[in-house]
C-alpha positions in Angstrom: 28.4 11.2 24.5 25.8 11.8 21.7 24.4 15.6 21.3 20.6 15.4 20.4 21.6 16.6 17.1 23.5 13.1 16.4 20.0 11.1 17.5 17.7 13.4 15.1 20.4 12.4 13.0 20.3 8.4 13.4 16.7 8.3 13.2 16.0 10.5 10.0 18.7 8.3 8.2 17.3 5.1 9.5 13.7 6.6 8.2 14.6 7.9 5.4 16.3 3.9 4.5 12.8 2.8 4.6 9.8 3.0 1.9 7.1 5.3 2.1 4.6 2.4 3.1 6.9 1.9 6.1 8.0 5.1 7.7 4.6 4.9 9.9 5.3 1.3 10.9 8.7 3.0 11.7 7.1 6.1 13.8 4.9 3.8 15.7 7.3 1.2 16.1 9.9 4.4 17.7 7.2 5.4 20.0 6.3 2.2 21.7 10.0 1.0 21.9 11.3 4.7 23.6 8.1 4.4 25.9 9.0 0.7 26.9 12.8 1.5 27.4 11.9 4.5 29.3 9.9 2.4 31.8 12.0 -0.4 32.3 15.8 2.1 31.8 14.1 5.6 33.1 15.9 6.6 29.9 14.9 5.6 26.2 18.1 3.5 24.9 16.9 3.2 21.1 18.8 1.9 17.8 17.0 3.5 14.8 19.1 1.8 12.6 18.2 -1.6 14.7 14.5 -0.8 14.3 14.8 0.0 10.8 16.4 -3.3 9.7 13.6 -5.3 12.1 10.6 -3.6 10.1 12.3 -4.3 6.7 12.7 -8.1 7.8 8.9 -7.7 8.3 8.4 -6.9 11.9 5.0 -5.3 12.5 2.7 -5.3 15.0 0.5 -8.6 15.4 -1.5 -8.3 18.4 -2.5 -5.7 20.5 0.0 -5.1 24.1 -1.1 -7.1 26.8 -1.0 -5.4 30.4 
């Protein structure tokens, strides 16, 4: 099992792999997937690294959510 320590970890490098421009989209992107996994897991499953290469393939956010 993974100590906190080893997630702050994952998610600074998978940051820090991203341009300046696109750490934001990154944050964002972070919050709304943990909330989303949390709701539908009761715990937030997240691969930085994942989300990371998704946002420099050009994911971003095109719409607003839908309820």
């Amino acid at each position: 099992m993974q100590t906190r320590k080893q997630y702050s970890q994952k998610k600074k490098e998978a940051r820090d792999s991203l341009p300046d421009e696109l750490k934001p989209v990154f944050d964002d992107f972070v919050a709304d997937y943990k909330y989303a996994a949390t709701l539908r897991y009761g715990k937030p499953y997240i691969s930085y690294l994942v989300l990371a290469d998704m946002i420099k393939s050009g994911w971003r956010r095109s719409a607003d959510p839908v309820d």
